[in-house]
C-alpha positions as CSV (number, residue, x, y, z in Angstrom):
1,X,-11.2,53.0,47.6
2,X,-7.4,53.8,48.3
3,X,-7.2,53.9,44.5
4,X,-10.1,56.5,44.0
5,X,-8.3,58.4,46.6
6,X,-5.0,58.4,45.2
7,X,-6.7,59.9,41.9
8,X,-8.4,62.6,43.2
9,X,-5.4,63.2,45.1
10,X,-3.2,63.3,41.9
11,X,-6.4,65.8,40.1
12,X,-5.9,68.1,43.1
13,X,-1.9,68.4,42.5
14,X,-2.1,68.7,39.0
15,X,-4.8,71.1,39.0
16,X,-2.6,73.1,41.5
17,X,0.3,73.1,38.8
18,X,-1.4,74.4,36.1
19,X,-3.5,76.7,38.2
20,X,-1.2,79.8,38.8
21,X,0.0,83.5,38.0
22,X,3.3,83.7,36.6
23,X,5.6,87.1,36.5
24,X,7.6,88.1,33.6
25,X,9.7,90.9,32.9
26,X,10.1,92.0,29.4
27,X,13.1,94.3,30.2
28,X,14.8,93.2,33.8
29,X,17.7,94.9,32.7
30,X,17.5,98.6,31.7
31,X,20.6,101.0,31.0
32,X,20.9,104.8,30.6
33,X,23.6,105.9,28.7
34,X,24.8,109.4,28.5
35,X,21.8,111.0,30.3
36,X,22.6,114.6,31.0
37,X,22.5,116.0,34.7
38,X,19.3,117.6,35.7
39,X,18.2,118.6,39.4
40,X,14.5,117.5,38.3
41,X,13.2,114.0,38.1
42,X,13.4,111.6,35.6
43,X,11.6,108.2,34.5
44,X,12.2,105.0,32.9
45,X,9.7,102.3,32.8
46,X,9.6,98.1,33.2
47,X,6.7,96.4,31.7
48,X,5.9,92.9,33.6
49,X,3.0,90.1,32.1
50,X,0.9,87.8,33.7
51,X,1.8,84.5,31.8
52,X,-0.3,82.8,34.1
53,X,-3.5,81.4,34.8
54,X,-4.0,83.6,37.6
55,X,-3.9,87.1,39.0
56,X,-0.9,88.4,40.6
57,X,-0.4,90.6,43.5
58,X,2.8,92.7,43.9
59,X,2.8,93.1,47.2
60,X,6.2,95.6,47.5
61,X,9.1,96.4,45.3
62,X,11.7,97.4,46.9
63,X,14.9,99.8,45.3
64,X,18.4,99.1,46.5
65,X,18.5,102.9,47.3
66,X,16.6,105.7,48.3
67,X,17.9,107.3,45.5
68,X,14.9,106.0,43.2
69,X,10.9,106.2,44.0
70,X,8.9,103.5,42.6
71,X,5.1,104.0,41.3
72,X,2.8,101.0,40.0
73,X,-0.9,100.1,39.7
74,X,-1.7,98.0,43.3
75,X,-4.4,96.7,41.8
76,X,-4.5,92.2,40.7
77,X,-2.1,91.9,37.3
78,X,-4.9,89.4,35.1
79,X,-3.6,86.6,33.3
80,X,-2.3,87.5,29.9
81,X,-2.8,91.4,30.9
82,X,0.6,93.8,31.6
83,X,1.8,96.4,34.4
84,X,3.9,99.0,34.2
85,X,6.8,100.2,36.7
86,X,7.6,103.7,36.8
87,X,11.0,103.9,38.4
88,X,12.3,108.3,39.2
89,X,14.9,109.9,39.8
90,X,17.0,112.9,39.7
91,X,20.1,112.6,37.5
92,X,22.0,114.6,39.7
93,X,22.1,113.0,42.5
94,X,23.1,109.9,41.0
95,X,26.6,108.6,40.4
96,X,28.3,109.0,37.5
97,X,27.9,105.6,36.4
98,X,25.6,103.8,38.5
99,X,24.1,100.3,38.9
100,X,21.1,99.2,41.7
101,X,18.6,97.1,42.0
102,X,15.2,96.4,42.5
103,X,13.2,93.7,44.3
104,X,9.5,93.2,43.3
105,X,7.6,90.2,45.7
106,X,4.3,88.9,44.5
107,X,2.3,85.5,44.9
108,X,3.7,84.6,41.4
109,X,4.0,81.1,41.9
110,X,7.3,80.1,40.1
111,X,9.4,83.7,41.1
112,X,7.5,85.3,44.1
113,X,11.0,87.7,44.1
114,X,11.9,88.8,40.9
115,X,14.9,91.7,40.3
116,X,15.2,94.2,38.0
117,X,18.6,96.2,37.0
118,X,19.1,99.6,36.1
119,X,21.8,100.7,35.2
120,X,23.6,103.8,33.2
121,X,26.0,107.3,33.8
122,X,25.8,111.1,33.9
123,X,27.2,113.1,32.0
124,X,27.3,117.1,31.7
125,X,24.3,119.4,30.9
126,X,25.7,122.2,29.2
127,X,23.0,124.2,30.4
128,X,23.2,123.6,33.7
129,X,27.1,122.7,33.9
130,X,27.7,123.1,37.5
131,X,25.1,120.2,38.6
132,X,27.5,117.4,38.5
133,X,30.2,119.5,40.6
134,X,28.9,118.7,44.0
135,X,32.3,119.4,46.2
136,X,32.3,123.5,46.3
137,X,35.3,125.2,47.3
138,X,34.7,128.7,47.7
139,X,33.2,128.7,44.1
140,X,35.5,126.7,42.7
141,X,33.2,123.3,42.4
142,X,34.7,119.8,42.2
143,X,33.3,116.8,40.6
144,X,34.7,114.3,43.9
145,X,37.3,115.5,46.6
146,X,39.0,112.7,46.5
147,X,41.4,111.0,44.2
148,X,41.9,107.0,44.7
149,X,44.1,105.6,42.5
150,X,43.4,101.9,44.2
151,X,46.7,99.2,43.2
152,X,50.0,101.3,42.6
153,X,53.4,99.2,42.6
154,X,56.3,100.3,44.2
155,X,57.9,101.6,41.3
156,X,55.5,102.8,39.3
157,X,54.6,107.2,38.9
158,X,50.6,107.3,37.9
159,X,48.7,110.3,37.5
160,X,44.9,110.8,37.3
161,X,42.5,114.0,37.0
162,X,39.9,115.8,38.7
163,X,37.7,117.8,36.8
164,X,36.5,121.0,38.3
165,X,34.6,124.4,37.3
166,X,35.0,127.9,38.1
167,X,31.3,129.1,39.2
168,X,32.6,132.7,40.3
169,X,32.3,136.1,38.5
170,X,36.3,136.8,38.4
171,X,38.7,134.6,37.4
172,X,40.4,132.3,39.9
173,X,44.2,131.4,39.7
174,X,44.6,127.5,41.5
175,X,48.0,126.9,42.8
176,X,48.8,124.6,45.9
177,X,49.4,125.5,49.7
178,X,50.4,122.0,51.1
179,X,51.5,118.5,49.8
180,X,53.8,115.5,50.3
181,X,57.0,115.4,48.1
182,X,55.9,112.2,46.3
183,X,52.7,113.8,45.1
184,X,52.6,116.7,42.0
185,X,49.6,118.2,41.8
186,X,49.1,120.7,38.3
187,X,45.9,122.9,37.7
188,X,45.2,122.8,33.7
189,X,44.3,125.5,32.5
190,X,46.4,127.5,36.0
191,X,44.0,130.6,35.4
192,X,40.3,129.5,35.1
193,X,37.8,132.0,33.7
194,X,34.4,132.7,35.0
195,X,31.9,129.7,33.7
196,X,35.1,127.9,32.8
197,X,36.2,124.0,33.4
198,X,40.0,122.6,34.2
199,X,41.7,119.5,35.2
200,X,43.5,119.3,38.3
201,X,46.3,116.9,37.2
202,X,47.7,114.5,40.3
203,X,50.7,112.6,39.9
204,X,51.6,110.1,42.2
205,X,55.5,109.0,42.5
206,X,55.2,105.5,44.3
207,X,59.2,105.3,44.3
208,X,59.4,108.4,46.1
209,X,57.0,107.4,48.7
210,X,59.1,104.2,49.4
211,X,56.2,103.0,51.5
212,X,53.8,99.7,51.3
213,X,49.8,99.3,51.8
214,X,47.5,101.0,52.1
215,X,48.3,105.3,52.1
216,X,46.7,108.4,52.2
217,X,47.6,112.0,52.3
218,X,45.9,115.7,52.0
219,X,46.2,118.2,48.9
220,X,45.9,121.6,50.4
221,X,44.6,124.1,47.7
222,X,44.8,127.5,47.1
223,X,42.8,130.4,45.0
224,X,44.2,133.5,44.2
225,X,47.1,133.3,46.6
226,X,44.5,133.1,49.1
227,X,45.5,130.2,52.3
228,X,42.4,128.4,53.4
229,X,43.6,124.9,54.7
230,X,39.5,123.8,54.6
231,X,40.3,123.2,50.5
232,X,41.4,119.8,51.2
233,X,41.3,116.9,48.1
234,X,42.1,113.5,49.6
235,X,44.6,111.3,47.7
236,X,45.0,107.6,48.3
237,X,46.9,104.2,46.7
238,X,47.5,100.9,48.4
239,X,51.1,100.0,47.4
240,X,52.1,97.1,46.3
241,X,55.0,94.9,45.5
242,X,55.4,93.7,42.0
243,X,55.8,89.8,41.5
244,X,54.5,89.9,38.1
245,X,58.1,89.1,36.8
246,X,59.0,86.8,39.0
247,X,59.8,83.3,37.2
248,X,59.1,79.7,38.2
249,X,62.6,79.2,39.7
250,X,61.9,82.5,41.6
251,X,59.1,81.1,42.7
252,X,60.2,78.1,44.1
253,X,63.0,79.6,45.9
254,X,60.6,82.3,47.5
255,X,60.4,83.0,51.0
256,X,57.3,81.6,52.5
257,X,55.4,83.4,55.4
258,X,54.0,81.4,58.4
259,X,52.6,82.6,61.6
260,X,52.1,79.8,64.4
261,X,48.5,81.7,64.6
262,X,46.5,84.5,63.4
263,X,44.7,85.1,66.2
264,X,44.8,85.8,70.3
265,X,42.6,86.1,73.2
266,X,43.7,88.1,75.7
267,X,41.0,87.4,77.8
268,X,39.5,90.1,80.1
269,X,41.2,93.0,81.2
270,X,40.3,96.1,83.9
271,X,40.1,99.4,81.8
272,X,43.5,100.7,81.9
273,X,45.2,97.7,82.1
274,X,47.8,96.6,78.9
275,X,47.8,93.1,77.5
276,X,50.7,91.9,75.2
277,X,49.7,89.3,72.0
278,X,52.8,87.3,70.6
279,X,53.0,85.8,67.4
280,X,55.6,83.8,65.7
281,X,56.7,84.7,62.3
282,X,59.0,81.5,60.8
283,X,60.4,81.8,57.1
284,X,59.5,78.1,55.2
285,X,60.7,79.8,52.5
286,X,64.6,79.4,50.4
287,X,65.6,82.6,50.4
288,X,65.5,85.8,53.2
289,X,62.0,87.4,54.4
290,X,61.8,90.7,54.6
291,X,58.9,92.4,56.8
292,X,58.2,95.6,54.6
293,X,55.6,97.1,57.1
294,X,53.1,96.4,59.9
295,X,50.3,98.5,60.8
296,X,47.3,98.1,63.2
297,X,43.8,99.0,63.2
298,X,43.4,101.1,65.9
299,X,46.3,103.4,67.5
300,X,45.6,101.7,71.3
301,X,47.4,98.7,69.6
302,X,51.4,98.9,69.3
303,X,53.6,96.5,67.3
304,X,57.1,95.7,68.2
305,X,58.7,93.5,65.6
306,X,61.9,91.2,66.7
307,X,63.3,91.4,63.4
308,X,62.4,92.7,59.9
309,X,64.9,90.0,58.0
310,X,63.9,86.7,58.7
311,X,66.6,84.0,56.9
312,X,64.9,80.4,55.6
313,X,64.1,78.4,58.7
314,X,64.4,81.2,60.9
315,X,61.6,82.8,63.1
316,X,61.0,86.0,64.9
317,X,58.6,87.2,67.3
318,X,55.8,89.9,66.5
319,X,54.3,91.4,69.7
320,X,51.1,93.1,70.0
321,X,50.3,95.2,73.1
322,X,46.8,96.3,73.7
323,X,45.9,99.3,75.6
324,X,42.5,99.2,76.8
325,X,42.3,102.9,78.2
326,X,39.1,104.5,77.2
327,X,37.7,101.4,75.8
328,X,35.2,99.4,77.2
329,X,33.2,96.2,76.2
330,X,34.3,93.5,73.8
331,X,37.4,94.6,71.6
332,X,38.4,93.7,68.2
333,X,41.6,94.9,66.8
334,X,43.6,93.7,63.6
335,X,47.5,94.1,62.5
336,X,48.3,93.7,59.2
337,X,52.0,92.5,58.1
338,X,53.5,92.9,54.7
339,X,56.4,90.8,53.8
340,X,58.1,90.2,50.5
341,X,56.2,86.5,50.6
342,X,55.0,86.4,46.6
343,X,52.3,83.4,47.7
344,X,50.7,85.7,50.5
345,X,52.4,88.8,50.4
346,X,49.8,90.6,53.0
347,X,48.9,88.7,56.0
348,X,46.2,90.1,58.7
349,X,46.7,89.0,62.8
350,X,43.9,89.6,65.2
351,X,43.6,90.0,68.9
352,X,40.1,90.0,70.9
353,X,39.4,90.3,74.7
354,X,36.6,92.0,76.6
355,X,37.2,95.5,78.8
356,X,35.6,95.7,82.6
357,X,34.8,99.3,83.3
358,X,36.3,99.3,87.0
C-alpha cells in the first residue's frame, strides 16, 4: 500500500514539473542608438513566448522610471503563442545616454520576475534643435547647468565643454560676471548668432585651487554686458592626491592612518546644549602624516584638529563639537579627514546622539 502511495505520489510531482508556462524573452536587452530628440512619443517593442505547457499571466511590469509607459495584451499568453510589449517615450525627456529597467511578474513557473533592459542616447534633431537644451538662460539654452569633472589630482589643469544654443532673434555676446581664480571659463564662438550653437569651454587649474576633496563653486554668466547673477553654471571636482607613482619602497615606508575609533555617542543632549567627540589620530606609518583637510557634514559640527603633522608613532587628537541648536530628534553627523595615507588616504568619523526639545 505505502508503495502504491509513493508512486502516485511521484506521478503527481512529475506531472507538476512538466506541467507549466514558461516566459522567454527574445530581446531582454534592447539599445537605441543615435535616436534624435523629439517632444512626441516614441516606441520600441519586446516580444516574450510561452515555451510552456501552460498559460501565462503577466500580472504587472513595472519600469524603473516614470519616464516610460508600458502597453501589453492582459489577456493568458498560450503555450507556444507570443506577446508583445510596447514600451513609449518621449526622446526628450530622456537622458542623453540612458539605461533603465523593466520588471515583468507572471506565474511563469521557472522566472515569475523576469527583466528587460533598454538602453540607448539622444542626440540632436536638426529640426527641432533647441529640444535637448533644457537649462534656458534668458534665451540662451544649455544642454546641463552644471559641469562635474568627478576625480581631478592635485596637479593636474582639465577642461571640459558645455554645449549651448542661442534661441533669440539678435545675437548674444557671452562673457563672464563672476568666477574663482582657479577656474577659466571661454565662450566659443564669443558672439553667437540667432539659431546658432557654441561651446562654453571650462578649465579647471587643480594647482591653483591648492585644496583637497570634494569642491564646488559658481560660474556667474553674462549676455550682452548685461549683469544677471540668476545665470549661474555649477562646477565641481573632488581632488585628489596622486599615489600612482609611488614605488614599493615608497610604499612600505608610507605613513599609515589609524583612528582609536570611527565613531561616538554622545548620548542625549537638551536642545541648545554642545557635546564635544574626541578621536585619536596615531601615525603607524615610517614616515610624517600630514592631515590635508577635514570637513563635516553639517555646519552645527566644528572640527578642531591638535596637529596637522603627525611624525611615525606619534598621535594627535581630533575633536568634534556638536551643536544641537535648532535640531531636534536623533542626529547623524559625519567628518571626513584627508591625510597623505596612500593605503586609505580618505577616512570618514561619525558622531550620533539624540536632541530633547526642552
Amino acid at each position: 500500500m505505502m508503495k502504491y502511495i509513493c508512486f502516485l505520489l511521484f506521478l503527481f510531482i512529475s506531472a507538476g514539473a512538466y506541467t507549466q508556462g514558461i516566459l522567454e524573452v527574445k530581446n531582454p536587452q534592447l539599445t537605441v542608438k543615435n535616436l534624435m530628440a523629439d517632444n512626441q512619443y516614441t516606441a520600441v517593442t519586446y516580444m516574450l513566448k510561452n515555451t510552456g505547457n501552460q498559460p501565462i499571466l503577466i500580472s504587472k511590469i513595472t519600469p524603473m522610471t516614470s519616464l516610460l509607459k508600458v502597453e501589453w495584451d492582459k489577456s493568458p499568453l498560450l503555450p507556444g503563442k507570443t506577446k508583445e510589449i510596447k514600451i513609449s517615450f518621449i526622446p526628450a525627456s530622456m537622458s542623453e545616454k540612458f539605461n533603465y529597467r523593466i520588471l515583468i511578474y507572471s506565474n511563469s513557473r521557472s522566472n515569475n520576475r523576469l527583466q528587460l533592459e533598454l538602453s540607448g542616447n539622444i542626440v540632436d534633431n536638426p529640426q527641432k534643435p533647441e529640444l535637448l537644451y533644457k537649462y534656458d538662460m534668458d534665451g540662451v539654452k544649455f544642454k546641463t547647468n552644471s559641469l562635474n569633472f568627478n576625480t581631478v589630482y592635485t596637479w593636474q589643469v582639465v577642461s571640459d565643454t558645455l554645449p549651448f544654443i542661442n534661441t533669440l532673434k539678435e545675437p548674444v555676446t557671452i562673457g563672464v560676471q563672476n568666477q574663482q581664480a582657479h577656474i577659466r571659463t571661454v565662450a566659443v564662438p564669443a558672439k553667437v548668432n540667432p539659431g546658432e550653437k557654441g561651446l562654453l569651454i571650462v578649465t579647471y587649474d587643480a594647482p591653483k585651487k591648492n585644496d583637497y576633496g570634494y569642491s564646488y563653486e559658481t560660474i556667474i554668466l553674462s549676455f550682452n554686458h548685461e549683469r544677471n547673477f540668476s545665470h549661474r553654471l555649477l562646477v565641481s571636482a573632488n581632488l585628489v592626491e596622486d599615489f600612482s607613482k609611488l614605488s614599493k619602497q615608497d610604499r612600505q615606508n608610507a605613513p599609515l592612518a589609524h583612528f582609536d575609533k570611527k565613531e561616538v555617542s554622545f548620548g542625549e543632549l537638551k536642545q541648545g546644549e554642545r557635546a564635544n567627540c574626541d578621536f585619536t589620530l596615531t601615525n603607524k606609518g615610517k614616515s610624517n602624516l600630514y592631515v590635508r583637510k577635514t570637513r563635516a557634514s553639517c555646519g552645527c559640527t566644528a572640527v578642531t584638529l591638535g596637529e596637522n603633522t603627525i611624525a611615525p608613532g606619534k598621535s594627535t587628537v581630533i575633536r568634534v563639537t556638536f551643536n544641537s541648536t535648532g535640531k531636534s530628534g536623533r542626529q547623524y553627523k559625519s567628518i571626513t579627514v584627508i591625510t597623505n595615507d596612500p593605503a586609505n588616504p580618505e577616512m570618514i568619523l561619525n558622531v550620533n546622539g539624540n536632541i530633547k526639545v526642552k
